[in-house]
C-alpha positions as CSV (number, residue, x, y, z in Angstrom):
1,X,0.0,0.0,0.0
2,X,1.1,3.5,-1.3
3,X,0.2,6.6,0.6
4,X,0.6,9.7,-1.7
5,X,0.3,13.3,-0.5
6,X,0.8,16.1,-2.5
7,X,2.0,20.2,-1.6
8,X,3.1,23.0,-3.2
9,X,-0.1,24.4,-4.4
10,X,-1.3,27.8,-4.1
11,X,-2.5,30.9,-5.9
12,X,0.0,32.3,-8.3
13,X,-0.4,35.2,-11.0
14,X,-0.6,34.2,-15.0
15,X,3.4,33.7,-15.8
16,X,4.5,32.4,-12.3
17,X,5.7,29.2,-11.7
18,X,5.2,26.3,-8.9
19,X,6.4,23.6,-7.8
20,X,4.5,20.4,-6.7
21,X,5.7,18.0,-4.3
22,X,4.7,14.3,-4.0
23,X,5.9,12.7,-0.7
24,X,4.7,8.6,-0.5
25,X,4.7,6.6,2.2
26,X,7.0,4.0,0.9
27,X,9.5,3.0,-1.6
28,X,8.6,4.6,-4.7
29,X,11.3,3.3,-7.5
30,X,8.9,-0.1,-8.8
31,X,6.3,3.0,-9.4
32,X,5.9,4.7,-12.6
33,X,4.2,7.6,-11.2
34,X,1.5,10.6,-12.9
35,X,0.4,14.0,-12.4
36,X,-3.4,14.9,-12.9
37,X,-6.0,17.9,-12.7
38,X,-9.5,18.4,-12.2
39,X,-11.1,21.4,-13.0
40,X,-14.7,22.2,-11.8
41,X,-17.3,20.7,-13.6
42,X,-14.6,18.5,-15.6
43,X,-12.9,15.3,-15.6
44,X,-9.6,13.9,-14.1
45,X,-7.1,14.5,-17.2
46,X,-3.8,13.2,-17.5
47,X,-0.3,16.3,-17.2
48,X,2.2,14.5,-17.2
49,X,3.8,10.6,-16.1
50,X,7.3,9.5,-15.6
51,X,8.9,5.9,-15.5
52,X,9.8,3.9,-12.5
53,X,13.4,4.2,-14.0
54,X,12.9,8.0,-14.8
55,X,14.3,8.1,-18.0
56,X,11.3,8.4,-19.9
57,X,8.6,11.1,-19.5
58,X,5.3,12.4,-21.2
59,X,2.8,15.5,-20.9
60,X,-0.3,16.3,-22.4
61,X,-0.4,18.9,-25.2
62,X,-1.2,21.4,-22.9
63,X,1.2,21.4,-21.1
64,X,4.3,20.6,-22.9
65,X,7.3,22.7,-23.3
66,X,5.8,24.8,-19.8
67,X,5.8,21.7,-17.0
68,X,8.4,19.2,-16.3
69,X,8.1,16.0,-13.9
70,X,11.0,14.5,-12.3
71,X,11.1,12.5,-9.3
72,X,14.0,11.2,-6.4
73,X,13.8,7.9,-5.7
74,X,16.2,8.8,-2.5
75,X,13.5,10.8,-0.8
76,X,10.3,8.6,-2.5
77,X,9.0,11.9,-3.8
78,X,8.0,13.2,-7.2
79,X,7.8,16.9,-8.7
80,X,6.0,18.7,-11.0
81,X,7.5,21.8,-12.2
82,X,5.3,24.6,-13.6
83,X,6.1,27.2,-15.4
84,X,4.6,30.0,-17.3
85,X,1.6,29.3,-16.0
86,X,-2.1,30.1,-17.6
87,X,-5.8,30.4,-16.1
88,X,-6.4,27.5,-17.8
89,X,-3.7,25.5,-15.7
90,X,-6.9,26.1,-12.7
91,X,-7.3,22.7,-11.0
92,X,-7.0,20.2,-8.1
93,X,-3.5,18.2,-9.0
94,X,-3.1,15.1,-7.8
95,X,-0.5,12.6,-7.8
96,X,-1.1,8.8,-9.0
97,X,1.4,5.6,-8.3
98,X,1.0,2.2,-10.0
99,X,3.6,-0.6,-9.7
100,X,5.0,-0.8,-13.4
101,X,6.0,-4.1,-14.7
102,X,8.7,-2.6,-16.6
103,X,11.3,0.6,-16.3
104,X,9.6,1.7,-19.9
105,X,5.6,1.9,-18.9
106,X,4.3,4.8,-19.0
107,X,0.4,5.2,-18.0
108,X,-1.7,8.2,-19.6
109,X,-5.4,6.5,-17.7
110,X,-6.6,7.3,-14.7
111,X,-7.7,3.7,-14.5
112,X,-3.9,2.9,-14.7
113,X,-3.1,4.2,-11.7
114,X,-3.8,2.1,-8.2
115,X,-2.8,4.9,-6.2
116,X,-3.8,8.9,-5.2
117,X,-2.9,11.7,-3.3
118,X,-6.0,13.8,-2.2
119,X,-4.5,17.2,-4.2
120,X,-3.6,20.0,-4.1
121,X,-5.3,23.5,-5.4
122,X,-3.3,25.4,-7.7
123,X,-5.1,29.0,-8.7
124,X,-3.9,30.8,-11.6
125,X,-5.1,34.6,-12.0
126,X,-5.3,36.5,-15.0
């Protein structure tokens, strides 16, 4: 069992940056992990996954080019870096862990995933 909990969120003007944190409970390097948002009114949609090995990422459209994931095995933790952020980026994130049967899978489906965080809010103002 993974316990996932997720920080760094807050309100930040159009053009700023965060930076989310994902801590686990346990040993995170079997785990290809995911980032997620949900805006009101809207479905969970996939940002951005990583590899249990790191060495493979992927982002949605939207996002690509502006966010970048990364994680530390050392610490169990992933990241989500934001940058040049819009309104549109408005959402609960949350993080998601599945046990990967190889250091290649990557998982774009919230179904994919076994295990979430409970999120955090990141506000973006025009």
């Amino acid at each position: 069992q993974v316990q996932l909990v997720e920080s760094g969120g807050g309100l930040v003007q159009a053009g700023g940056s965060l930076r989310l944190s994902c801590a686990a409970s346990g040993r995170t390097s079997s785990y290809a992990m995911g980032w997620f948002r949900q805006a009101p009114g809207k479905e969970r949609d996939f940002v951005a996954g990583i590899t249990s090995s790191g060495g493979r990422t992927d982002y949605s459209d939207s996002v690509k080019g502006r966010f970048s994931i990364s994680r530390d095995d050392a610490k169990n933790s992933v990241y989500l870096q934001m940058n040049n952020l819009e309104p549109e980026d408005t959402a609960v994130y949350y993080c998601a862990a599945v046990r990967a049967p190889s250091t290649i899978s990557l998982y774009r489906r919230t179904r994919s995933y076994d295990y979430w965080g409970q999120g955090t809010q990141v506000t973006v103002s025009s």
